[in-house]
Structures are given as C-alpha cells and as structure tokens.
C-alpha positions as CSV (number, residue, x, y, z in Angstrom):
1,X,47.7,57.9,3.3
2,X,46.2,58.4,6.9
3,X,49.8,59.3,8.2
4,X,49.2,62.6,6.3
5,X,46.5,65.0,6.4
6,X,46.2,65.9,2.5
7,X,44.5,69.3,1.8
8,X,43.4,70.6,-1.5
9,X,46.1,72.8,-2.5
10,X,49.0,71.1,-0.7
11,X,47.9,67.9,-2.8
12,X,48.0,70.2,-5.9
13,X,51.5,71.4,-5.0
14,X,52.4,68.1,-5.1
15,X,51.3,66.9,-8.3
16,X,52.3,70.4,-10.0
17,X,55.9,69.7,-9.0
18,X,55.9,66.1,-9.8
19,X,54.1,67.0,-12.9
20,X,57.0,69.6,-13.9
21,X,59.8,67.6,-13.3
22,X,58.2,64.7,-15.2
23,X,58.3,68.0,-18.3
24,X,61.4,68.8,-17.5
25,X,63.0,65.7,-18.3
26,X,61.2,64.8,-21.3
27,X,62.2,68.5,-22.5
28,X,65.7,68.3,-21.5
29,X,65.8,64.6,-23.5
30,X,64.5,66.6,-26.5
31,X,65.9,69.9,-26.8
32,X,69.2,69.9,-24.3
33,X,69.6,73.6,-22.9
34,X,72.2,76.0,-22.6
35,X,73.6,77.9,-19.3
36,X,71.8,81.7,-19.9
37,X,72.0,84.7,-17.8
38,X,68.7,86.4,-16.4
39,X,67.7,88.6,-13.6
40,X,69.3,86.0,-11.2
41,X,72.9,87.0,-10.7
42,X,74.6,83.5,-11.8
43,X,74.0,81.6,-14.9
44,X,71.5,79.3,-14.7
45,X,70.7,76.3,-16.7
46,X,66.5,75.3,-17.5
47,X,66.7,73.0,-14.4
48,X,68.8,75.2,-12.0
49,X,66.1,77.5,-12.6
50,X,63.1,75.3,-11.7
51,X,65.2,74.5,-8.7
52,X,65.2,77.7,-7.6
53,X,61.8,78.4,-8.6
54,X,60.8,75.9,-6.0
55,X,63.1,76.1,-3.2
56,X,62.1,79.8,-2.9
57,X,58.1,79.2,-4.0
58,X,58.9,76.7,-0.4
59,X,60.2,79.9,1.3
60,X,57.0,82.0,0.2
61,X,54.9,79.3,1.5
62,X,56.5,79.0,5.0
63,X,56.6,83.0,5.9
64,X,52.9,83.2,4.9
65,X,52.0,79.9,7.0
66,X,53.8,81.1,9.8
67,X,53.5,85.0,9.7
68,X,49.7,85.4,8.3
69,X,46.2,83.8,8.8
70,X,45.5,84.5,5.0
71,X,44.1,81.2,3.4
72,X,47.0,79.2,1.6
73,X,45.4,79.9,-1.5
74,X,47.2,83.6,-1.8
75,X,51.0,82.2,-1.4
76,X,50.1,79.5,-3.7
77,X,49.1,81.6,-6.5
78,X,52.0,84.1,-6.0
79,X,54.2,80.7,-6.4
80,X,53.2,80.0,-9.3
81,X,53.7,83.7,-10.8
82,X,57.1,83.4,-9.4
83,X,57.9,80.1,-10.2
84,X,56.9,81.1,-14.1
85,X,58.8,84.3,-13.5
86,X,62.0,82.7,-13.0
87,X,61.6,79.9,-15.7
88,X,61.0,82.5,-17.8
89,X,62.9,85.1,-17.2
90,X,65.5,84.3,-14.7
C-alpha cells in the first residue's frame, strides 16, 4: 500500500465504513426495514440513511481539511455524532 499514505484516522474511517456496511447487510438480511420519516425531509429507508450519513460526514471532512488547520481528529468525531444522529433519528 505504498501508493497511499495511510494515517491513523483516515485508516479508521475506512474500516468504520466498511465495518458498517458489513452491519448493515447482515441487519437488513435479518430484520428487513421500513421507509420512515425523520428530521430529513424525505422518507428514508435504514440504508438511505447511512448513505447520507456518509456522503455528508465526506462533506464535514473536506470543509475542515480545506478551511482549518485543526487536527483531523475534530471533524472525525463530529462525523461520527452526526453520522449516529441521522441513523438514529433522521
């Protein structure tokens, strides 16, 4: 993997994701969801959801990378509370 230069927490966001899609499909193969309505404005299933959770946690990323010299440790802990936030709640 010399093509790439791996850092600690982009390594974990890897894994996290691949971890949670691994979850997701083993949950969706057990207990099938439904379409709900949250605080996003469309109805959403369990995996649109995730998908969202991680396009945008990709967003909050990029602006900090680009518009602050804060370590990447802060955008990747205020993923996570807003990936879970939307799981849960969106």
């Amino acid at each position: 993997m010399s093509w790439m230069a791996w850092t600690l927490p982009s390594t974990l966001f890897f894994i996290t994701i691949g971890c949670m899609l691994t979850a997701m499909t083993v949950l969706e193969v057990l207990r099938p969801c439904v379409e709900r309505k949250g605080f996003l404005p469309i109805s959403t299933t369990r995996g649109d959801r995730l998908f969202i959770g991680l396009l945008s946690s990709a967003y909050i990323h990029l602006f900090f990378i680009g518009m602050t010299d804060l370590p990447i440790w802060y955008p990747f802990g205020m993923s996570i509370v807003w990936l879970v936030a939307v799981i849960r709640w969106g």
